[in-house]
N, C-alpha and C positions, 0 to 999 in steps of 0.2 A: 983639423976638420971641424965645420960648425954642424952643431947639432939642436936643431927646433923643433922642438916638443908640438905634437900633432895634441888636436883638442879631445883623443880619445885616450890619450895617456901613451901613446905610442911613439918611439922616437923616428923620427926622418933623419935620417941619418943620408950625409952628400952621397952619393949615386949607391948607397947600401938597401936601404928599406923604402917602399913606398905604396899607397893603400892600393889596392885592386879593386877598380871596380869591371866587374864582370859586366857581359854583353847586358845580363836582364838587368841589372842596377841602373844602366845607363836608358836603355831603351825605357823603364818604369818611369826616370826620371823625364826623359821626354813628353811623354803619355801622359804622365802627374801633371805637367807645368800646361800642358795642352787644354786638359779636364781645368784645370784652375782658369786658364783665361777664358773659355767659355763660359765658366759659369758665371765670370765678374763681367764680361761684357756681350755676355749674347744677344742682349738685348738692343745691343746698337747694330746686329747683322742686320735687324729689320728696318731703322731707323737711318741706317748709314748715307751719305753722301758723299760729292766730290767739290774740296775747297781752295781755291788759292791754286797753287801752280798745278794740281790734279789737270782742272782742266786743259789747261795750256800743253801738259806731255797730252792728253788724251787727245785734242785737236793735231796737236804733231804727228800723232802713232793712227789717228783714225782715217785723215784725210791727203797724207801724204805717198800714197801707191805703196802699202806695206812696209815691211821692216825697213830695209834698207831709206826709202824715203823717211820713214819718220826719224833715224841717224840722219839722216842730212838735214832735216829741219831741225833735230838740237844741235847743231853744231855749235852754237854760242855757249853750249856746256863741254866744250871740246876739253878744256882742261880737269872736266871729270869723265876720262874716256868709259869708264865702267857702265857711268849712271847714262850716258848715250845711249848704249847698248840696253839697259836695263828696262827705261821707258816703253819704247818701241815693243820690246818682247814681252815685257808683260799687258801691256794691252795690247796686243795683239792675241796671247793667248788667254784672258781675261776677257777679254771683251769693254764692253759701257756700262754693267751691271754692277753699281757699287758696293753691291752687296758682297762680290767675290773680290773684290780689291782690299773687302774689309776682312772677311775672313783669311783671305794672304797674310795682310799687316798681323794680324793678332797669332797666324801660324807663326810667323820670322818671330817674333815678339818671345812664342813658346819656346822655339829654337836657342835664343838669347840666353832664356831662363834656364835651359836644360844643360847648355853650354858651362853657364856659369857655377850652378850644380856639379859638372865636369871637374873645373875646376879647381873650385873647393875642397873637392875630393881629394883633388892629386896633391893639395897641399896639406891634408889629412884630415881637414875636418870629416868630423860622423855624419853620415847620410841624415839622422833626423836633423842637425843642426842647418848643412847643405839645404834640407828642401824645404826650412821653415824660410831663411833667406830668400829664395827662389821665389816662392809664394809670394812673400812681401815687395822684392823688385815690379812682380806680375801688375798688382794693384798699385804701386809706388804713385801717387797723384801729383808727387813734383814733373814729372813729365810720361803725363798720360795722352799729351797732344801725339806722341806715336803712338797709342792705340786708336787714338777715332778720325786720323788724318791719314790716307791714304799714300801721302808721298813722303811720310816720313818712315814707310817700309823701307826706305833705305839709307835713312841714317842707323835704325837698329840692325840691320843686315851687317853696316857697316862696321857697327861693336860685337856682332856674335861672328864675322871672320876674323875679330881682333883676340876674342876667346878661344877660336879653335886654334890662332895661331900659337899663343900661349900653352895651350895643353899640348900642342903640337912638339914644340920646344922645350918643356918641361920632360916628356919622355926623349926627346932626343940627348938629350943629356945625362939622360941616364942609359942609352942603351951605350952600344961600342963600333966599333969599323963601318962598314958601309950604310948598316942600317940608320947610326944616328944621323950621318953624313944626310943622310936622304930626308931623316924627320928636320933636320935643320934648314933643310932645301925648302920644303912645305911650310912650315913655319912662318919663312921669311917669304917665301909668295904668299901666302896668308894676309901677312901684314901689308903685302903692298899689295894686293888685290883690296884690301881696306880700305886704304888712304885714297887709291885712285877711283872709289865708287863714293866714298865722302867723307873727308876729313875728321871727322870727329874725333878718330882717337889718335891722330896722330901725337899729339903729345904725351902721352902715357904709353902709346910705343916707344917714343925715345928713351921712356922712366924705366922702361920694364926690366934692363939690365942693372936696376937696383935689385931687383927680384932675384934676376942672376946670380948677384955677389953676393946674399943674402944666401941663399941653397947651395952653390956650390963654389964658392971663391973666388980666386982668380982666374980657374983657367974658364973665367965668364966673359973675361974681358972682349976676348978676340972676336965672339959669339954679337958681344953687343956695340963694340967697333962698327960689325959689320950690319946691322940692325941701323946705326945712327947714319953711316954713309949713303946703305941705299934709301930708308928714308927722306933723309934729308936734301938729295936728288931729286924723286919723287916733290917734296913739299915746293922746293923752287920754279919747276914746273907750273903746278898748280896755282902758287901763289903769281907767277907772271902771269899767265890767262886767264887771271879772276876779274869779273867786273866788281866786286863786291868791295865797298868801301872799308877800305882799315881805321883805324883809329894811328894816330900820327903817334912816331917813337916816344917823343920826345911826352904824352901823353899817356905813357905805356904803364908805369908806375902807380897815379893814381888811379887809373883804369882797373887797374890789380886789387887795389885795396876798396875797391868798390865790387867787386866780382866777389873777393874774399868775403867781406863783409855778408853780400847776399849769401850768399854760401852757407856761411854760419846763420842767419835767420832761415833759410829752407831746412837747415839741420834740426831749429828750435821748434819748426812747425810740423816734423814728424814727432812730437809730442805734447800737439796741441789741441786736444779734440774738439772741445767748445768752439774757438774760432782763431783765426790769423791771430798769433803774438804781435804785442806790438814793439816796440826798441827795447823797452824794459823788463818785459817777458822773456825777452827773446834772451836776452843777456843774461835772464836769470837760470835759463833753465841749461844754454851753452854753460855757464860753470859750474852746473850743477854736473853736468855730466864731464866737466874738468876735476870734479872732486872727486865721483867716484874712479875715474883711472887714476888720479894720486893719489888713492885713498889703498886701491889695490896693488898700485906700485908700491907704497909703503907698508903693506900687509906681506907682499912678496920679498921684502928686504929683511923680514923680521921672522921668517918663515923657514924653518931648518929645508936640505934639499930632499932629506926622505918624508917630509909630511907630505902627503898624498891630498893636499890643497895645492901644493906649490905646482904643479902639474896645470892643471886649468887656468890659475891665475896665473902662467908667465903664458901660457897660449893665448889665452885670449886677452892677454895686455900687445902681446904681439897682434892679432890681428886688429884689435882697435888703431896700435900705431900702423900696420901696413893701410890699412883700408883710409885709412887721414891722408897718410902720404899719397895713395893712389888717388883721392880725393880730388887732392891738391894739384895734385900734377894733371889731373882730367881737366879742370877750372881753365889751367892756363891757356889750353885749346881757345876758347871765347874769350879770351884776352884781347885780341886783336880786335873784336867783331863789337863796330860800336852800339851794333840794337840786342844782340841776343845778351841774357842775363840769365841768373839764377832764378830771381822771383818775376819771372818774364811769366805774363797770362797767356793760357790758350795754346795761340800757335808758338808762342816764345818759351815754353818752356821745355820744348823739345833741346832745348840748353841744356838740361839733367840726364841725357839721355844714357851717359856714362858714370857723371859723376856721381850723378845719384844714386848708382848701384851701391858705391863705396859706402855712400850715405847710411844709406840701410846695412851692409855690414858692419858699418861701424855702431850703428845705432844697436844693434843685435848684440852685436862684441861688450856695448858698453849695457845692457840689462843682464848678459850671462854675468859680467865682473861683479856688479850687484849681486845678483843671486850666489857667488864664489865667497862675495864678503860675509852676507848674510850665514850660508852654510860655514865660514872658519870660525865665529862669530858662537858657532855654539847654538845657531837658529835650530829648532828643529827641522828635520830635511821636507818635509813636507810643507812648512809653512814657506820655506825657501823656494820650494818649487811654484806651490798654489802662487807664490807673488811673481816668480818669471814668468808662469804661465799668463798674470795676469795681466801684468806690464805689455808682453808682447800680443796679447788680446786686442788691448787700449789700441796701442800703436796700430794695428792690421784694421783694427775696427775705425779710425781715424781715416786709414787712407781708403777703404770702400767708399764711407760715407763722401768723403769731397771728388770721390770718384763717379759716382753715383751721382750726387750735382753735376759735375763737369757734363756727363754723356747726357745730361739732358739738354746741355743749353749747346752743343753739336747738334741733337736732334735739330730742337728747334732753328738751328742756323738750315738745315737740311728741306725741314718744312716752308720756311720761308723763301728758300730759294726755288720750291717748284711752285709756291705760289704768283711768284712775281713772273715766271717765264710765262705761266698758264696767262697771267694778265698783260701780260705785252703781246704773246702770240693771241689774245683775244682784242683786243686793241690794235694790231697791226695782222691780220692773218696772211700777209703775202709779204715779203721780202725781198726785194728784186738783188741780185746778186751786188759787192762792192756795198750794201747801204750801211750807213753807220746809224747806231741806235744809240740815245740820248736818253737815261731812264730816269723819273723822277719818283721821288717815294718810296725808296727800299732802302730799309738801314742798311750801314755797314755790316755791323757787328750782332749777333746774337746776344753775347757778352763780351766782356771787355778779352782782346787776343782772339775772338772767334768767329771769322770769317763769313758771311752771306755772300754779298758780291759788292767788290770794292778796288778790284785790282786793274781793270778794263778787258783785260785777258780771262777773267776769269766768267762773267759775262758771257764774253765774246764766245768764249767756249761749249755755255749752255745754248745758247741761240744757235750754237753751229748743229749743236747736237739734235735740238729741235727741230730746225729747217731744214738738215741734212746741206749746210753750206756753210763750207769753212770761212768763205770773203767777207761774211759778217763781220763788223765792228762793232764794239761798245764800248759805251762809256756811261757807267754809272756814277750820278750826281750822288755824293753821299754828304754826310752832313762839314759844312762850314766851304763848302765849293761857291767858287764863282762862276758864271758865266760869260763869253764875252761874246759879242754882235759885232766881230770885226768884218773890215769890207773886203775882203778875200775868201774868211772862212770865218766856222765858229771853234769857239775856244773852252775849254772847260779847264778851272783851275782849283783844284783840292789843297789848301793851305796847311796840311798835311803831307802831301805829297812830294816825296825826293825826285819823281821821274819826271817833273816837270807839265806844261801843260798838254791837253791833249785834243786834239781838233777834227773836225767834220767839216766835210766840204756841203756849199747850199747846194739843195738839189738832191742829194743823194743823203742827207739824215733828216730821221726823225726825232723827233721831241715824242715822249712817251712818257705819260702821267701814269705812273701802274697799279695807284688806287681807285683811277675813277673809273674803269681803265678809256684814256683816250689818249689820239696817237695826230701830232702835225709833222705833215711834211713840212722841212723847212729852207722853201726853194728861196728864198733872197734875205737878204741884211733885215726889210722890214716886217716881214714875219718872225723873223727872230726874235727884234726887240718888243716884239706883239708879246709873244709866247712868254719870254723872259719876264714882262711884266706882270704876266698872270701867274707864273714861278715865284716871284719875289712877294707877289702880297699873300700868296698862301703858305710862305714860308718853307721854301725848299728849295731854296738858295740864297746865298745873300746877295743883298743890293748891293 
């Protein structure tokens, strides 16, 4: 029977001991991690908007005859049946009021946090350790794009059912007869109620029976057999009905060591307060913290088993390796996916959404090791502490601060987007049903990864919301677009753009300048090449 030293000196011994946490511990924790997200992002309740696919479920869920209409208009997300359902019901009970889509996001967010709390617990860490982590996830700025993006309440949704599934399972294994039969049941709908609302963690569920064999041996096996079969059911599914480009097999390898890579520069950059490392920072401070875990692996070899250091340091060498491994195995998930990354801005770094939790435990695992060396070392216990406390200070105070940036350059993507509606609905005040709008003059990007309007859908969806008419079209000109004056229709072409061109018919679109603001109908070929040339010499579009 294996036996894993919990990080309060307690043994977890396989289905013998395990920590309790009582109703209040768990509910405090909720409530704690709730009070922390407020305080770090309340200020974007005020400031909040809707970006990128926001709009497009909200035009699905607002203008399609109710719930069920707005599931028939995602149907092209059919292979994520959960997230179908998910849209629809939340704006519907939500409303257009971005302010409560933001507050939802930052609840589930809390959820996450309290979850993970959960289950730190159950794998013994001490509640103070548990909710220093929790905090630091909350503010985590590698993937803070789900705290002020409305639609990625449900990729985090998707990892805090991938946590209750775990805690789920973790007690059923340790109870006996029908009851565990039944927590293992729960668990494994846990997991697959995950995967089919949005894949994120599917790859660290299939890891998770390392976890198994690690707690309780072999009789894990059977438990996570049956984890990888219906999963991996589940994933083939998914993966047939995706439109989403893969990255080709045979490119699958270096794809890896480029994920990897990033990985380990997000790890360097939660201890980089000044500013982004660069290759060589980065590298320095990744072995820096390779030295101190061989530093404590080697303090732990050298360590009789009754000094009462060896206790923390084989704990917390264990969790720095588990939390690398879950890391690791989180990464593989965007493997496949040839735009999202590690160090992806904005809306791409909703990539971290899982791995980065790891990041941060390991980050945490690897200053307690320190402070474990310090105090064998003969430090006095106080200065050992004042430098964890200080370290994990630095590190929390790091990720406010680029937190703190981030949410303002979402503000400002927010501000800008009711400016440019305000100027096209003042430039064009009547709308006739079917018209397609042509906008010129509005960035893409607030900042780099952070969305204004650039998608056509996303547009289309403010204008809907505006006019109260869904058959609006748009097509925002954003920077490095063509135009074209073909004799059938016109053409808009973003040299940027995977979804290729996108067109308006003469007659029925406007050209809309939305700084000056002024609005042409453009009923034939030679109006168009009119308008185009007065686009091209004030530069907002190229020739």
């Amino acid at each position: 029977m294996v036996r894993i030293p919990t990080l309060d000196r307690q043994p977890l011994a396989t289905g013998e001991t395990r920590p309790v946490s009582s109703i209040l511990e768990v509910a405090a924790a909720f409530f704690g991690a709730a009070g922390i997200m407020w305080l770090a992002f309340r200020a974007h309740l005020q400031s909040a908007g809707f970006y990128n696919d926001d709009w497009a479920f909200l035009v699905a869920s607002r203008f399609s005859g109710g719930f069920l209409g707005g599931v028939r208009s995602l149907d092209y997300l059919s292979f994520r049946p959960l997230m179908t359902l998910y849209w629809p019901a939340l704006f519907g009970l939500l409303g257009t009021n971005p302010s409560y889509h933001e507050a939802w996001t930052l609840g589930v967010g809390a959820v996450m946090a309290g979850l993970l709390f959960v289950v730190l617990r159950s794998l013994g860490m001490p509640r103070l350790h548990a909710s220093a982590i929790g905090a630091l996830v909350i503010v985590f700025p590698g993937s803070d794009a789900t705290r002020f993006w409305p639609s990625m309440s449900v990729t985090v949704l998707s990892v805090a059912l991938y946590l209750a599934g775990v805690r789920t399972t973790l007690a059923a294994f340790r109870g006996i007869g029908r009851r565990a039969a039944l927590l293992h049941a729960c668990g494994l709908a846990l997991f697959v109620g995950s995967v089919l609302l949005y894949e994120v963690a599917y790859s660290l569920i299939l890891g998770t029976g390392l976890l198994y064999l690690a707690l309780f041996g072999r009789r894990a096996l059977p438990r996570w057999a049956i984890d990888i079969g219906c999963i991996g059911a589940i994933l083939t599914f998914v993966t047939s009905g995706t439109f989403y480009t893969r990255v080709p097999v045979a490119d699958m390898p270096s794809r890896a060591v480029t994920v990897g890579r990033q990985a380990g520069w997000l790890l360097a950059d939660s201890f980089w307060v000044p500013a982004y490392p660069n290759p060589l920072t980065a590298v320095v401070i990744c072995s820096a913290l390779g030295s101190v875990v061989a530093a404590a692996a080697w303090r732990l070899r050298r360590t009789s088993a009754d000094n009462p250091h060896a206790v923390p340091l084989r704990a917390w060498l264990i969790t720095a390796a588990g939390s690398f491994v879950a890391a690791t195995i989180s990464y593989l998930a965007i493997v496949p996916s040839p735009t999202l990354s590690p160090l992806g801005a904005g809306q791409q770094n909703r990539a971290n959404v899982l791995g980065g939790i790891w990041i941060v435990v390991f980050v945490y695992a690897v200053v307690m090791l320190a402070y474990h060396l310090l105090l064998s070392a003969h430090a006095p216990r106080v200065v050992a502490g004042m430098l964890s406390i200080a370290a994990i200070s630095v590190v929390g105070t790091g990720f406010v601060v680029q937190v703190r940036a981030d949410q303002r350059a979402w503000a400002r993507a927010t501000v800008v987007q009711k400016y440019a509606v305000a100027q096209i609905a003042k430039a064009q005040p009547q709308l006739p049903p079917n018209s397609t709008v042509v906008s010129f003059g509005i960035p893409s990007e607030a900042a780099p990864g952070v969305p204004i309007f650039s998608a056509g859908w996303d547009l289309a969806g403010a204008l809907a919301l505006r006019f109260d008419d869904a058959s609006i079209r748009a097509i925002p000109v954003v920077e490095r677009s063509l135009v074209e004056c073909n004799a059938d229709r016109i053409a808009v072409r973003n040299r940027n753009d995977s979804f290729g061109a996108q067109t308006g018919d003469y007659g029925t679109t406007y050209f809309v300048d939305a700084n000056a603001p002024l609005s042409t109908r453009i009923s034939d070929q030679d109006t168009c090449r009119r308008v185009r040339a007065v686009m091209i010499e004030l530069g907002l579009i190229l020739a």
